[in-house]
py3Dmol code that shows the C-alpha trace and the ligand (Angstrom):
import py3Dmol

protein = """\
ATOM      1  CA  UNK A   1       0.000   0.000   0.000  1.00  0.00           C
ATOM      2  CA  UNK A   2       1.164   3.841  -0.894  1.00  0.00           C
ATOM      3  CA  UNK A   3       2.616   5.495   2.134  1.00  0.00           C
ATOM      4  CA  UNK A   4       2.821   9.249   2.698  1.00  0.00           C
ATOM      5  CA  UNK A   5       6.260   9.384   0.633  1.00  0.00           C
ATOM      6  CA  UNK A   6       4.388   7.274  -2.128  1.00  0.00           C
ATOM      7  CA  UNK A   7       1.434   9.493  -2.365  1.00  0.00           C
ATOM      8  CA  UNK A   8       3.575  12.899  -2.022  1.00  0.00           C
ATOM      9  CA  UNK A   9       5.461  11.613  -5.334  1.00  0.00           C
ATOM     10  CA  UNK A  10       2.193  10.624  -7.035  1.00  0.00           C
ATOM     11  CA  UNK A  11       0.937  14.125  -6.455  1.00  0.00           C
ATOM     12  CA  UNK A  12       4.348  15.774  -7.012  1.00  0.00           C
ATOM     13  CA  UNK A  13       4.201  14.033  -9.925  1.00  0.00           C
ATOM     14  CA  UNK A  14       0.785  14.884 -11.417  1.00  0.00           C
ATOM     15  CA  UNK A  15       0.961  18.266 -10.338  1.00  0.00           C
ATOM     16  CA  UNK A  16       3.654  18.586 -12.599  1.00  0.00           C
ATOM     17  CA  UNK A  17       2.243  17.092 -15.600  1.00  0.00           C
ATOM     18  CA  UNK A  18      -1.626  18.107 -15.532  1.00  0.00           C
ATOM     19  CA  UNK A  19      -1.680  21.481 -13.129  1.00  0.00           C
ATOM     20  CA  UNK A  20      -3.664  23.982 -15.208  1.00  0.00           C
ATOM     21  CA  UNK A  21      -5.044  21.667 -17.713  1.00  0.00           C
ATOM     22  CA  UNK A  22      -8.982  21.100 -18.465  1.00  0.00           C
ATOM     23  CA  UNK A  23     -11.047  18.286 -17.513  1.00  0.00           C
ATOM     24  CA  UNK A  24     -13.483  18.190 -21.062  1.00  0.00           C
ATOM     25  CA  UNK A  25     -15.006  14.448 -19.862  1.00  0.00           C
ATOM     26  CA  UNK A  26     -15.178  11.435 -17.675  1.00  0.00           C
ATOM     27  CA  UNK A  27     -15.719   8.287 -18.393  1.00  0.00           C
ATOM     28  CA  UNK A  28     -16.298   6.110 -15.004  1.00  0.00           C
ATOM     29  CA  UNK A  29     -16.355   2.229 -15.233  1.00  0.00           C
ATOM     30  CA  UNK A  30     -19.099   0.131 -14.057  1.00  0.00           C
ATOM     31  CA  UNK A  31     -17.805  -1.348 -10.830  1.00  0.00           C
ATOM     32  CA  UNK A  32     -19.139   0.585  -7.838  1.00  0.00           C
ATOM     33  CA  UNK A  33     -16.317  -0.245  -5.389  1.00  0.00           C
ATOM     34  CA  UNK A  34     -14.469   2.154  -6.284  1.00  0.00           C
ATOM     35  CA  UNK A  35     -16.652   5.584  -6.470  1.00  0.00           C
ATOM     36  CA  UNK A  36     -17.225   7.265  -2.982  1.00  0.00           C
ATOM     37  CA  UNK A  37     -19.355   9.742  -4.310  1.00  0.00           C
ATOM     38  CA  UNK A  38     -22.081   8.503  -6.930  1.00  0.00           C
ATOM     39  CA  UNK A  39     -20.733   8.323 -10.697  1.00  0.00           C
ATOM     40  CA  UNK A  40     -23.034  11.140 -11.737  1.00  0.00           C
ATOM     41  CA  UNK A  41     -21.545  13.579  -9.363  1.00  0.00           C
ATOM     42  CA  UNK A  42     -18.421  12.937  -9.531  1.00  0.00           C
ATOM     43  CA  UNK A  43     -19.255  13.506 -13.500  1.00  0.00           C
ATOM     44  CA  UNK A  44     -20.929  16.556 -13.025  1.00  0.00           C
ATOM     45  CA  UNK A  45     -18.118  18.432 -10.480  1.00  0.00           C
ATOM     46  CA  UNK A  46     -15.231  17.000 -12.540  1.00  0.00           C
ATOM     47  CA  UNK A  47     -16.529  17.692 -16.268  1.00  0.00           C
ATOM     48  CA  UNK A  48     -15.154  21.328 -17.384  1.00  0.00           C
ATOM     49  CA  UNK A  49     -12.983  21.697 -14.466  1.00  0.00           C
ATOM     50  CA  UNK A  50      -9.839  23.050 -14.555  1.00  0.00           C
ATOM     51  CA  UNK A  51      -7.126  21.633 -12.273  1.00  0.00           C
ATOM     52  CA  UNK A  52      -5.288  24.792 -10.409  1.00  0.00           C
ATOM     53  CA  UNK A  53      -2.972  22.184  -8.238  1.00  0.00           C
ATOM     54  CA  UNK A  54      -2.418  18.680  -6.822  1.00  0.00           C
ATOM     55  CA  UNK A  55      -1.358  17.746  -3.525  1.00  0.00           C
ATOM     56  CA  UNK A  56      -0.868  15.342  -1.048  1.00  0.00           C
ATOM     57  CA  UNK A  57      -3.138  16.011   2.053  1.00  0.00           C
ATOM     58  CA  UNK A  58      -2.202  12.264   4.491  1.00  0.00           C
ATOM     59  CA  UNK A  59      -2.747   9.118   2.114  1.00  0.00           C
ATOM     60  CA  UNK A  60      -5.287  11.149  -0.268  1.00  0.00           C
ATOM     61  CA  UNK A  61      -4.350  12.586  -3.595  1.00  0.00           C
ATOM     62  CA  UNK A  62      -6.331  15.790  -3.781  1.00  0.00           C
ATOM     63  CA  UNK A  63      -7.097  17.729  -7.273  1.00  0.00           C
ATOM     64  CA  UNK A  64      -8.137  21.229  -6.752  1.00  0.00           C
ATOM     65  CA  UNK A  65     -10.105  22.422  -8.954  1.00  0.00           C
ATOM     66  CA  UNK A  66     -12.004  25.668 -10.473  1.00  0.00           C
ATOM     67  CA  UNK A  67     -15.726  25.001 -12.203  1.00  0.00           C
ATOM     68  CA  UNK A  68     -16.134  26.927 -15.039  1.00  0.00           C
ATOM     69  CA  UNK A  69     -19.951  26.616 -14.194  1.00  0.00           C
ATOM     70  CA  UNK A  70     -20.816  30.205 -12.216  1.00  0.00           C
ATOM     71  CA  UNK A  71     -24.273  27.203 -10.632  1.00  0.00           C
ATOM     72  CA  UNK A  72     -21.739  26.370  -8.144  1.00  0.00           C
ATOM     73  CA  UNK A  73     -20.644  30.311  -7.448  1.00  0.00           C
ATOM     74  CA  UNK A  74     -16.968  30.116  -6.473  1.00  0.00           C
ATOM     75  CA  UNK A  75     -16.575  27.496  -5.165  1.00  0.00           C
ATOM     76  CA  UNK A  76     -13.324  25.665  -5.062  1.00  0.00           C
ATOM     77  CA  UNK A  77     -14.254  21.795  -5.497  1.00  0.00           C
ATOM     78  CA  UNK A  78     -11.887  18.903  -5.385  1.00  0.00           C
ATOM     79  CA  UNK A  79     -11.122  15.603  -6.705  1.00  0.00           C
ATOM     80  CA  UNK A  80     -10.039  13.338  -4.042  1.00  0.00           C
ATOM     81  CA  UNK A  81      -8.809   9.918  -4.694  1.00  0.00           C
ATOM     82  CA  UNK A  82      -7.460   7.747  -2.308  1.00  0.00           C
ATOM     83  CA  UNK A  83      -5.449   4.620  -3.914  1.00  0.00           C
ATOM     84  CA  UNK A  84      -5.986   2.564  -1.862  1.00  0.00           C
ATOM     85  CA  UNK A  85      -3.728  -1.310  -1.871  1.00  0.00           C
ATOM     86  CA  UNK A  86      -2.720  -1.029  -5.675  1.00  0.00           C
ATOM     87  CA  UNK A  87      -4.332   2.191  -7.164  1.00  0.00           C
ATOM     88  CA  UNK A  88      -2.575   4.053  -9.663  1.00  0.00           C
ATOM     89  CA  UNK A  89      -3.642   7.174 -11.694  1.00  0.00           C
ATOM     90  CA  UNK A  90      -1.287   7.717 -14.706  1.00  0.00           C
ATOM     91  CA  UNK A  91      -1.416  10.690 -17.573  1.00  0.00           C
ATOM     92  CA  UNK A  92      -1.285   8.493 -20.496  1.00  0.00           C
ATOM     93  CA  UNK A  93      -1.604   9.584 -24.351  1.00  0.00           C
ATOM     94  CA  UNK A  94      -5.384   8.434 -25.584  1.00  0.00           C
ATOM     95  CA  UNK A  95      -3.810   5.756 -27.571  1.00  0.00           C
ATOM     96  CA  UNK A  96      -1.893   4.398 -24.587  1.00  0.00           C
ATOM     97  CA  UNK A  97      -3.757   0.683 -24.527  1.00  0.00           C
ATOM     98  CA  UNK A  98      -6.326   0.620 -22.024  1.00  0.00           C
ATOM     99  CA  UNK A  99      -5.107  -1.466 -19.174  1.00  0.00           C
ATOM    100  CA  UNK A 100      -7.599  -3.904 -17.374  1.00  0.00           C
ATOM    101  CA  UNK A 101      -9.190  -2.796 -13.942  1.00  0.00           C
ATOM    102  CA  UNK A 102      -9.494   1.054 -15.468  1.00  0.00           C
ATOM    103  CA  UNK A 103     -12.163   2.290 -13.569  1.00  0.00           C
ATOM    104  CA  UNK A 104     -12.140   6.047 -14.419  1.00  0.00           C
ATOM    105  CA  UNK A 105     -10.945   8.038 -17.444  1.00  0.00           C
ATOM    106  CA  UNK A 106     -10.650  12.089 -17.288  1.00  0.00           C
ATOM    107  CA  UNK A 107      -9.649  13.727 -21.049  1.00  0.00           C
ATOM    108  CA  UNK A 108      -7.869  16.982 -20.860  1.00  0.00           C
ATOM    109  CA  UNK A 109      -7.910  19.891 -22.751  1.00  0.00           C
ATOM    110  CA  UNK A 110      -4.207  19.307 -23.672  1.00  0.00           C
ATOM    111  CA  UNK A 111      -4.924  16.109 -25.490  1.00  0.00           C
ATOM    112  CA  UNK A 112      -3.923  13.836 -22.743  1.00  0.00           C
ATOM    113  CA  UNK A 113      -6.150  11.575 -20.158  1.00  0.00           C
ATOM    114  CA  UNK A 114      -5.770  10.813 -16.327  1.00  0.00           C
ATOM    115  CA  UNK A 115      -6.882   7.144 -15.640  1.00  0.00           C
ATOM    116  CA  UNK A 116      -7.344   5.670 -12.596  1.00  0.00           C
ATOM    117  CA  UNK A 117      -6.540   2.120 -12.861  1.00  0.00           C
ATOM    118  CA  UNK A 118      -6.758  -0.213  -9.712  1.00  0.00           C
ATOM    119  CA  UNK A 119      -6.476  -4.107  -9.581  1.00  0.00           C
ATOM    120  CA  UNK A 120      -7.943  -5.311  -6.274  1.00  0.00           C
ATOM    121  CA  UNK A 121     -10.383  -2.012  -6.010  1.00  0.00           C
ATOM    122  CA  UNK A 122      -9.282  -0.840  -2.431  1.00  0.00           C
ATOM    123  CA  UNK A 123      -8.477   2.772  -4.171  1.00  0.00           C
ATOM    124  CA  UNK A 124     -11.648   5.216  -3.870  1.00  0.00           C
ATOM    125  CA  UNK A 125     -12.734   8.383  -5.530  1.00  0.00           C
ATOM    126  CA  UNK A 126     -14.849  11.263  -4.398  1.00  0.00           C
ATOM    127  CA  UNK A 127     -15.633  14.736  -4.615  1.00  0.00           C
ATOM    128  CA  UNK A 128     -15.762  16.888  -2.309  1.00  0.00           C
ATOM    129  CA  UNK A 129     -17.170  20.966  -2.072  1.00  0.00           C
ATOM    130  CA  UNK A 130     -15.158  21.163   1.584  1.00  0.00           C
ATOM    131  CA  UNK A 131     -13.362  23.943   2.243  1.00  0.00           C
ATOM    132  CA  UNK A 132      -9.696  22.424   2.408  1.00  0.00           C
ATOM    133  CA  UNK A 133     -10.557  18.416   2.479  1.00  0.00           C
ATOM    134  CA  UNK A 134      -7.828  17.755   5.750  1.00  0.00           C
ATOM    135  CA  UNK A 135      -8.385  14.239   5.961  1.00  0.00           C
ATOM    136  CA  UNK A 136      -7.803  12.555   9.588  1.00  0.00           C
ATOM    137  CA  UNK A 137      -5.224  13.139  11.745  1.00  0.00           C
ATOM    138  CA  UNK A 138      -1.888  15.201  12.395  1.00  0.00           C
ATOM    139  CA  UNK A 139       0.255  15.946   9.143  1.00  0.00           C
ATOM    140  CA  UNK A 140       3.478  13.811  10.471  1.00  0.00           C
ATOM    141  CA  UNK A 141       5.467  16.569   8.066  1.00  0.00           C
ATOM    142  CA  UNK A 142       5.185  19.337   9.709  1.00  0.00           C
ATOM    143  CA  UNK A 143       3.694  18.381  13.323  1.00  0.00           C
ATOM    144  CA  UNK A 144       5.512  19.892  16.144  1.00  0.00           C
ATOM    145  CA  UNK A 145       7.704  17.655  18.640  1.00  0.00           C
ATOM    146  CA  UNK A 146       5.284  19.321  21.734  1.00  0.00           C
ATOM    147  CA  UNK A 147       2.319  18.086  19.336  1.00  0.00           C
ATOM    148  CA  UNK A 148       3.932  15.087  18.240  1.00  0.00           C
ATOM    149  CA  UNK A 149       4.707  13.676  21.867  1.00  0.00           C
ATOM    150  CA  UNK A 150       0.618  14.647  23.451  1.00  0.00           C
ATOM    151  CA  UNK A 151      -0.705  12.136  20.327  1.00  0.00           C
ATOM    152  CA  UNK A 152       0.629   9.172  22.626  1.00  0.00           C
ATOM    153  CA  UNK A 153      -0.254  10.524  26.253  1.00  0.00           C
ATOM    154  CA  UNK A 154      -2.030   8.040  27.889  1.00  0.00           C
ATOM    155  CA  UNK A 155      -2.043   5.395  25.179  1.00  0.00           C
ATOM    156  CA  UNK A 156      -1.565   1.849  26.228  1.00  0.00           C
ATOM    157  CA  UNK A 157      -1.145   0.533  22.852  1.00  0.00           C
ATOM    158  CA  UNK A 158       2.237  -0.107  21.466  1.00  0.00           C
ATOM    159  CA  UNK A 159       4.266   2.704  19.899  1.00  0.00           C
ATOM    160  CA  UNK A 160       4.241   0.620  16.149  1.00  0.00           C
ATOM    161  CA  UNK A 161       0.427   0.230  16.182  1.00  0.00           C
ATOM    162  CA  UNK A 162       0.026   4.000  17.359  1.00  0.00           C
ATOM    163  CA  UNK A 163       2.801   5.191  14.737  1.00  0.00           C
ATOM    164  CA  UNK A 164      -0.167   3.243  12.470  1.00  0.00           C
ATOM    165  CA  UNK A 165      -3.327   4.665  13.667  1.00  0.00           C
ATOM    166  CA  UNK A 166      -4.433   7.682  10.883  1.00  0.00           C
ATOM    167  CA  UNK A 167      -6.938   9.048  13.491  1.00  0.00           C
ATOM    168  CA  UNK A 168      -3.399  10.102  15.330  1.00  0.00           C
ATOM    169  CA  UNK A 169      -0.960  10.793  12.036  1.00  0.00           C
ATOM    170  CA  UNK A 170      -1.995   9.875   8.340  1.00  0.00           C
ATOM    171  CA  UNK A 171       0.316   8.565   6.037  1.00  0.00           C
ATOM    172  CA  UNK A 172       2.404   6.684   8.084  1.00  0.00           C
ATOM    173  CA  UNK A 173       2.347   2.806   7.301  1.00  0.00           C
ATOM    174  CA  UNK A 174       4.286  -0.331   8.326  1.00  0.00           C
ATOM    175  CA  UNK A 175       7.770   0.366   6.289  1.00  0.00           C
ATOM    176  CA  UNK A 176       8.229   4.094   7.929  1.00  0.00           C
ATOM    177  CA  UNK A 177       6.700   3.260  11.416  1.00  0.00           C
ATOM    178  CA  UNK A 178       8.967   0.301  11.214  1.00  0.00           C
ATOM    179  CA  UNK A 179      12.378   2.588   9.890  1.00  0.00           C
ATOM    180  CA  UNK A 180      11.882   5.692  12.377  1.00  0.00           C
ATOM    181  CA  UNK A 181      11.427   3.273  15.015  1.00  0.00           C
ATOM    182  CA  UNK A 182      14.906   1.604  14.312  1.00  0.00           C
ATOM    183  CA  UNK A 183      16.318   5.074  13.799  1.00  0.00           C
ATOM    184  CA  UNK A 184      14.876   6.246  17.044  1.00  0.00           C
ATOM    185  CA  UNK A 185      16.246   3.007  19.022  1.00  0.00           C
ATOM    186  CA  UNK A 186      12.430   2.236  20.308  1.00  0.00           C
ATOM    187  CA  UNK A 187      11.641  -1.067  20.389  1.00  0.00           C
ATOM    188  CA  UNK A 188       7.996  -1.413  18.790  1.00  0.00           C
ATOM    189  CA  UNK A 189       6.074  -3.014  21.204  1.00  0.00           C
ATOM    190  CA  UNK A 190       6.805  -0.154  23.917  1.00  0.00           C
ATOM    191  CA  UNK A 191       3.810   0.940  25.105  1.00  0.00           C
ATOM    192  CA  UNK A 192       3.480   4.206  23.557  1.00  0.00           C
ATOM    193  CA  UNK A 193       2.129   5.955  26.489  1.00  0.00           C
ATOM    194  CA  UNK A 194       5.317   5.019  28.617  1.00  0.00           C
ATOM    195  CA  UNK A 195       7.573   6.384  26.019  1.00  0.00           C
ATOM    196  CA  UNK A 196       9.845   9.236  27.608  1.00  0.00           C
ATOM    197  CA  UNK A 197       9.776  12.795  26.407  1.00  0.00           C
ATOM    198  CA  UNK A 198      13.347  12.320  24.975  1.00  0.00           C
ATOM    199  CA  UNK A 199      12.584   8.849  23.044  1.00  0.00           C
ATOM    200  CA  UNK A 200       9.805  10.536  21.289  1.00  0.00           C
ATOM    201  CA  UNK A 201      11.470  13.726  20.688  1.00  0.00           C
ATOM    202  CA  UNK A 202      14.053  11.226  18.767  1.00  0.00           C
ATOM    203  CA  UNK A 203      11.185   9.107  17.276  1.00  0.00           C
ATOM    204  CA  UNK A 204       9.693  12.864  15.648  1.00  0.00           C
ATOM    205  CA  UNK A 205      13.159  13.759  14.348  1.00  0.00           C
ATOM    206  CA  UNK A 206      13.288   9.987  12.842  1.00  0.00           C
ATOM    207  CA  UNK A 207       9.789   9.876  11.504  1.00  0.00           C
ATOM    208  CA  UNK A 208      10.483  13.097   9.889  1.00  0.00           C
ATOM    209  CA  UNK A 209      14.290  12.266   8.835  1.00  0.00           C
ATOM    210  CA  UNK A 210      12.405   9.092   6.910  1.00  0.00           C
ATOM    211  CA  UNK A 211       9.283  10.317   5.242  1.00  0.00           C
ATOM    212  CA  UNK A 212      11.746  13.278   3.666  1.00  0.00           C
ATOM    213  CA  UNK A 213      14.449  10.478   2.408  1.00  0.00           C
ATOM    214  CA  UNK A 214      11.998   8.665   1.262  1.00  0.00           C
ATOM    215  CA  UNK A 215      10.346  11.557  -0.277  1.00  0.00           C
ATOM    216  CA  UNK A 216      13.429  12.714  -2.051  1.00  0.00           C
ATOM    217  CA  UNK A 217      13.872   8.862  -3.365  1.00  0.00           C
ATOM    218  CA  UNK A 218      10.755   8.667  -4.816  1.00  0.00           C
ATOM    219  CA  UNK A 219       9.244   6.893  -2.122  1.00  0.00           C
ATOM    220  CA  UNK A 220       9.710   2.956  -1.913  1.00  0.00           C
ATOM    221  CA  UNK A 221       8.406   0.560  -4.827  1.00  0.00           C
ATOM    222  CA  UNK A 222       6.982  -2.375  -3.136  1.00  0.00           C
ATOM    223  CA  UNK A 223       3.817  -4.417  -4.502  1.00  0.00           C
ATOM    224  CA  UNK A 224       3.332  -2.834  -7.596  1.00  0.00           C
ATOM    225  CA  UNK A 225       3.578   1.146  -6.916  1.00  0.00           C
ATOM    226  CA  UNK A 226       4.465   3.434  -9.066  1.00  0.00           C
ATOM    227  CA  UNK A 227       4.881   7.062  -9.857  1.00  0.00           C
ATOM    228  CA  UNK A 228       2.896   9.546 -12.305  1.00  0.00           C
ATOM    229  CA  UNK A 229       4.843   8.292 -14.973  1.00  0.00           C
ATOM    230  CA  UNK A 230       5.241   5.001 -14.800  1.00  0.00           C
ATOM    231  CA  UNK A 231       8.529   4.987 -12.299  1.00  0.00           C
ATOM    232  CA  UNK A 232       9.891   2.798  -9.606  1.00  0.00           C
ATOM    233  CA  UNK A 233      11.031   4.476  -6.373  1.00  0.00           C
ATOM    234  CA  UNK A 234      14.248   3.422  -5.016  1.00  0.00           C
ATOM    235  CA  UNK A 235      13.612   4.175  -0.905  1.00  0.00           C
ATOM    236  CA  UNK A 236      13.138   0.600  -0.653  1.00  0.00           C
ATOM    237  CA  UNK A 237      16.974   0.092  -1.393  1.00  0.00           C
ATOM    238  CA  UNK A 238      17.736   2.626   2.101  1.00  0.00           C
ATOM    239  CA  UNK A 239      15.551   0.205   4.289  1.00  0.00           C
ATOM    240  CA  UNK A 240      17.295  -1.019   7.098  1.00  0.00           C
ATOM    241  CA  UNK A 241      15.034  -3.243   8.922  1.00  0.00           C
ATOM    242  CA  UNK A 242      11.676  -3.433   7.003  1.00  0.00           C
ATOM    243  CA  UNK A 243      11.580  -6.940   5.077  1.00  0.00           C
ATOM    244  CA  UNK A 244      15.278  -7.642   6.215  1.00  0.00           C
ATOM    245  CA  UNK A 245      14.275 -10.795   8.597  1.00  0.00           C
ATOM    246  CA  UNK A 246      17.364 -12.745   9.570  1.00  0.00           C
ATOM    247  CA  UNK A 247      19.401 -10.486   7.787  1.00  0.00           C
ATOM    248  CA  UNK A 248      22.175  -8.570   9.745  1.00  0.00           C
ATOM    249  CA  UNK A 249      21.711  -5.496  11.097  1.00  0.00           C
ATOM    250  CA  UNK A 250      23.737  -2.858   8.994  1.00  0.00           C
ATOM    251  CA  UNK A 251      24.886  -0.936  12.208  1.00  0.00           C
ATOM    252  CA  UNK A 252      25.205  -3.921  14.675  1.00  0.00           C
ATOM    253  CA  UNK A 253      25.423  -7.275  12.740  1.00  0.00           C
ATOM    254  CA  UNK A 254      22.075  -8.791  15.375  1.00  0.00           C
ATOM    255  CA  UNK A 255      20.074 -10.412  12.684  1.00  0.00           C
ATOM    256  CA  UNK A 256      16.614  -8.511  12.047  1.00  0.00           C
ATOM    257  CA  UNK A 257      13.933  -9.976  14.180  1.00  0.00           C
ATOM    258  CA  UNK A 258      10.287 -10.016  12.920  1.00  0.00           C
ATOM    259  CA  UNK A 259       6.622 -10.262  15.141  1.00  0.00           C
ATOM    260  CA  UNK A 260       3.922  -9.401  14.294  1.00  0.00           C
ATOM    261  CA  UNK A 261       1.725  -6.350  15.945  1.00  0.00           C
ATOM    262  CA  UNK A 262      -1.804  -5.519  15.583  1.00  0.00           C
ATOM    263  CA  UNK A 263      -1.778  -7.923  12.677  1.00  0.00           C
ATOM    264  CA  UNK A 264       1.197  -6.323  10.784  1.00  0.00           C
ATOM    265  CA  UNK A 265       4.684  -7.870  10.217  1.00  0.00           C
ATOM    266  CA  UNK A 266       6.996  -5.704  12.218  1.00  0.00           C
ATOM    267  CA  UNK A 267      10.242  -5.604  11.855  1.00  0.00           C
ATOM    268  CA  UNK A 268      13.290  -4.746  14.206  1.00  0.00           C
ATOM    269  CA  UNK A 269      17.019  -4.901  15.747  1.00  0.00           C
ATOM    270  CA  UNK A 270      16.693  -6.630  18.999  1.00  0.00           C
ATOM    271  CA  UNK A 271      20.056  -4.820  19.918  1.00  0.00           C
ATOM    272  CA  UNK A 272      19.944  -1.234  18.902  1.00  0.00           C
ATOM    273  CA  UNK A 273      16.372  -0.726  19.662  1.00  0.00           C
ATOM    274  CA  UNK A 274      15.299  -0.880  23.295  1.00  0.00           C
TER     275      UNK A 274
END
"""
ligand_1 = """\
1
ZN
Zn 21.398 -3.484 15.412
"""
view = py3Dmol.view(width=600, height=400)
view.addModel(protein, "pdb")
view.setStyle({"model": 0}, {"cartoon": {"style": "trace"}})
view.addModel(ligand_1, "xyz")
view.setStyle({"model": 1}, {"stick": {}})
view.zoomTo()
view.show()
């Protein structure tokens, strides 16, 4: 699944290519699964918009967008699409071959199309007329360490499964709860309440130090991610304890241990985390 550095390429990426350009039609497939709102809406808020930015805002990729129709006054709408396990919008050419599992197909004014293509159909699309869609929780980005530490007052859960919960940060998934934790020396079934003030000052600093690696790298191409246009990321080549069971540690030589929390593989260094 797309993490936050994932999704901040995507967008990066699109916002690039298709910023300013003109949605002149949509053409939504037949499975539901995948459309939030219904298909005639998001028709009807999409068709003649024009797209004045993309952005990441947690796991969502959000479209802003400008109706040319003066029925909805001023008002800024957006596009948001979440990708869900294996989602992927691309800006193809219209003779690109149509992949299978395209659910969605927006044709822009500069001859090209957006298509939202998505085998298992976890990824969802809506539209939205909110002021500034914000999405649940803290932006990990740009929280402060004060803010960061009160998310895990009081919580009795471990420090990997609250590093995981979106109603406390969004974007954050197993691979970079699992690296800032190992960067941060935190073993990841601490209980995240009991954390001290100075482990979680180090675990913000970490958090942050991976998601903006990762970021610059293009985020990390597990499964079958990929960016805007069609590229691999290359974080996945920097991790050094997600996936690595058995295999040394690259600062200690302990060989990566694995358990699983809340469900999720977890990965860590029995030695430099504590
Ligand atoms: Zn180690």
């Amino acid at each position: 699944m797309p993490e936050l550095p994932e999704v901040e390429t995507i967008a990066r990426g699109l916002d690039k290519r298709v910023r300013g350009d003109v949605i002149e039609s949509v053409w939504l497939g037949k499975h539901r699964e995948p459309l939030k709102s219904s298909a005639p809406e998001i028709a009807a808020v999409l068709r003649g918009a024009r797209i004045s930015q993309v952005r990441r805002v947690g796991k969502h990729i959000v479209f802003d967008l400008e109706s040319k129709s003066s029925r909805n006054g001023r008002g800024q709408r957006q596009w948001i699409v979440h990708l869900g396990m294996t989602g992927q919008m691309l800006v193809t050419s219209p003779e690109a071959e149509l992949q299978k599992h395209t659910h969605a197909i927006a044709s822009l004014s500069s001859g090209r199309e957006l298509r939202f293509v998505d085998a298992r159909r976890f990824g969802r699309l809506s539209v939205t007329n909110e002021q500034g869609f914000a999405g649940p929780g803290t932006e990990p980005l740009t929280v402060t360490a004060d803010d960061f530490a009160k998310l895990f007052h009081g919580r009795k859960t471990s420090i990997k499964a609250a590093l995981l919960n979106q109603k406390l940060l969004h974007g954050v998934g197993n691979i970079y709860a699992d690296e800032s934790l190992f960067r941060a020396g935190i073993r990841p079934r601490r209980q995240a309440g009991r954390l001290t003030r100075v482990e979680l000052d180090r675990l913000h600093a970490s958090l942050k130090e991976v998601l903006k690696e990762a970021i610059k790298l293009g985020g990390s191409s597990v499964s079958d991610y990929v960016d805007a246009e069609g590229r691999a990321g290359f974080f996945q080549l920097q991790h050094r304890v997600y996936l690595r069971t058995g295999q040394p540690c690259l600062v200690c030589k302990t060989p990566i241990k694995r358990l699983v929390l809340g469900g999720r593989g977890t990965h860590y260094c029995p030695q430099c985390q504590s």
